[in-house]
N, C-alpha and C positions, 0 to 999 in steps of 0.2 A: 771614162770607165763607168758602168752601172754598175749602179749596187746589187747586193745579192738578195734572191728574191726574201726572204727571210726578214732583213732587216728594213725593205722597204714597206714589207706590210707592216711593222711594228709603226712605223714611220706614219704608215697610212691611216693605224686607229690612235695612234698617241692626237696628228691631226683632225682627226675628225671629231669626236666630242668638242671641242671650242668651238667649231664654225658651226652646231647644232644644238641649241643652250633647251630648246623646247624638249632635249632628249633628258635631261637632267630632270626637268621641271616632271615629266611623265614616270621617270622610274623612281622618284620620290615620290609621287601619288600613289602608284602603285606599292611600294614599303608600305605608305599606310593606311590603306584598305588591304595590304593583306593582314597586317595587325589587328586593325578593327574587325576583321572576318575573324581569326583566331580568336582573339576575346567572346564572338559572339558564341562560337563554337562550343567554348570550353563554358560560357552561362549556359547555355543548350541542354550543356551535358549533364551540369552541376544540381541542374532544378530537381529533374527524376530523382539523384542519386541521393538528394534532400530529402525529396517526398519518402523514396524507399525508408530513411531512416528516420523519419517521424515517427515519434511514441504517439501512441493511443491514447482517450482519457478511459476515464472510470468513477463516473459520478452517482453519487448515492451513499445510501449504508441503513441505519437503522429508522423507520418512521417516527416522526415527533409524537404524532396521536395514537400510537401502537406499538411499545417498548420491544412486542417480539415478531413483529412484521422489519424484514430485511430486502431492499429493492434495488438493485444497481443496473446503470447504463451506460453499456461500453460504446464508445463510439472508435471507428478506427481511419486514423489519416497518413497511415501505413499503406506501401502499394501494394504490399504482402495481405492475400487474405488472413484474418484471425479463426486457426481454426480447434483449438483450444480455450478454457476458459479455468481456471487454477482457484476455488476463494475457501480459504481457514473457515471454519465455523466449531460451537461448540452448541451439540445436542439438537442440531436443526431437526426439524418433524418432516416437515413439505417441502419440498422443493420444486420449484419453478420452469422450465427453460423452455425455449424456441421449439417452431414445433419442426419437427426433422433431428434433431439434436436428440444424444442419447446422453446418458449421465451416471456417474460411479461414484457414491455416496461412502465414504470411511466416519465414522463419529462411534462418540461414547456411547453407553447403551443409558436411559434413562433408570435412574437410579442406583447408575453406579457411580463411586468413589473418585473413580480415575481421574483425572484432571488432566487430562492430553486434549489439544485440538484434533479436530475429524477436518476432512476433505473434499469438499466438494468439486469435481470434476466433470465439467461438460466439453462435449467432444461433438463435431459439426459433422456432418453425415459426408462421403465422399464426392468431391467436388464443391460441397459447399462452404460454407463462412461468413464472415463477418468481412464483406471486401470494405473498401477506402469508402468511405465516405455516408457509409449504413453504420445503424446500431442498431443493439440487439438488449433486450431486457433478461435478469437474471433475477431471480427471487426466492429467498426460505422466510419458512414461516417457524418457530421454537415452539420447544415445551414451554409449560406456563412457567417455571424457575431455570434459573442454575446459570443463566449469558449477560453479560453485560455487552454494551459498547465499547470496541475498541479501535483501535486503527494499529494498521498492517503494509501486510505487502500482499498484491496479488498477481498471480501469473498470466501472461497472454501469450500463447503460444504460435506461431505464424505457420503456413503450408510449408516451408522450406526446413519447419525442425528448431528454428531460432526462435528464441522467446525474448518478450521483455518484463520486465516487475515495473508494478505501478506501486510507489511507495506512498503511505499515510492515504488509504483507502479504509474506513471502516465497515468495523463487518460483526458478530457476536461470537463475542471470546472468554476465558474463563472469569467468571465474579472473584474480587477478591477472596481473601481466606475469611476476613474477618465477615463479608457480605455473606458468604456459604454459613459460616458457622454461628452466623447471630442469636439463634432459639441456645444453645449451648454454653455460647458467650455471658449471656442472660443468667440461664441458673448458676454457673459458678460465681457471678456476679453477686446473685442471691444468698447464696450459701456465705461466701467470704464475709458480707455486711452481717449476718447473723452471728458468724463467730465473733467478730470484731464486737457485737452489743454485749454478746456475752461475757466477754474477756474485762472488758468497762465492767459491769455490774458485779464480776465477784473481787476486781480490785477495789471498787468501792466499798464491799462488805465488808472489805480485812483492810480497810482503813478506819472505820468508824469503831470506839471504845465499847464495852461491853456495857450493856443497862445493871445498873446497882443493885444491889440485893441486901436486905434486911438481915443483919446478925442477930441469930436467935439466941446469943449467950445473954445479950443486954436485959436489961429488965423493961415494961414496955414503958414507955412515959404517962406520968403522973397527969389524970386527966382535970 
């Protein structure tokens, strides 16, 4: 009696793998090269999506041989062009930037009071930027007082809207209180030491007894 067809095909591949060992040998080579093709795949994929997410630097800040000369160079290893440029300043005169690049300046007004940071704001002409692997120079020049060196944060803006902050960038920011007000500091300084000599000198007067004086009622002595 035959078997039914059903069972004898089952029959027929249960037998066939043993009597073909080189069939085994092939679809285990085959697992792994498609493993090793996936792995490569997904390195493939991972490098751009690295690159895209790479920070920019931003090297520079105040000149050694010129306390109010400020120069910074952004370099970008971002795939995003940089088309923004974000830097704090207090009391900048000049300002610097690429030529094509326009620029929106916020700051204190010189000789006033205020103590707020100002803005400086450069912006890349349409289409253009700062792509992967260019830099670009950025420069204020100050009033002759009022900034010291400081370190910050600054913004880079990228063509898609997304920004990143570059932290401990220095740049000129407000002088201390005491650096601001040292001529003032000075004379009360003045003043205080005066009072204080004087305060000495008349506790010394009203400590010292009075000079003797001759009693006119005596008779004068016998020469």
């Amino acid at each position: 009696m035959s078997e039914p067809q059903s069972q004898r095909f089952r029959i027929h591949r249960a037998d066939h793998l043993p009597r073909h060992p080189e069939y085994r040998t092939f679809a285990r080579r085959r697992g792994t090269n498609g493993r090793i093709a996936w792995v490569l795949a997904f390195l493939a994929c991972s490098i751009p999506f690295q690159e895209c997410l790479a920070d920019p630097t931003v090297t520079g800040g105040m000149d050694p041989t010129n306390g109010y000369f400020y120069s910074w160079t952004i370099t970008n290893t971002n795939a995003l062009p940089i088309v923004a440029v974000e830097i704090p300043h207090y009391r900048g005169l000049v300002f610097t930037i690429p030529r094509g690049w326009s620029k929106v300046v916020t700051e204190v007004p010189c000789g006033s009071e205020e103590v707020d940071l100002g803005m400086f704001r450069i912006t890349a002409p349409p289409g253009g930027g700062i792509r992967r692997g260019r830099s670009e120079v950025f420069e204020i020049q100050l009033h002759a007082r009022g900034a010291s060196a400081q370190r910050g944060e600054v913004r880079l803006v990228f063509s898609d809207g997304t920004f990143v902050t570059i932290a401990n960038v220095e740049y000129p920011g407000i002088e201390p209180w005491l650096t601001r007000n040292m001529t003032l500091v000075g004379m009360i300084g003045l003043v205080l030491v005066a009072l204080v000599v004087q305060l000495l000198r008349t506790r010394r007067a009203k400590r010292q007894p009075p000079p003797a004086t001759q009693d006119a009622t005596l008779p004068p002595a016998a020469e």
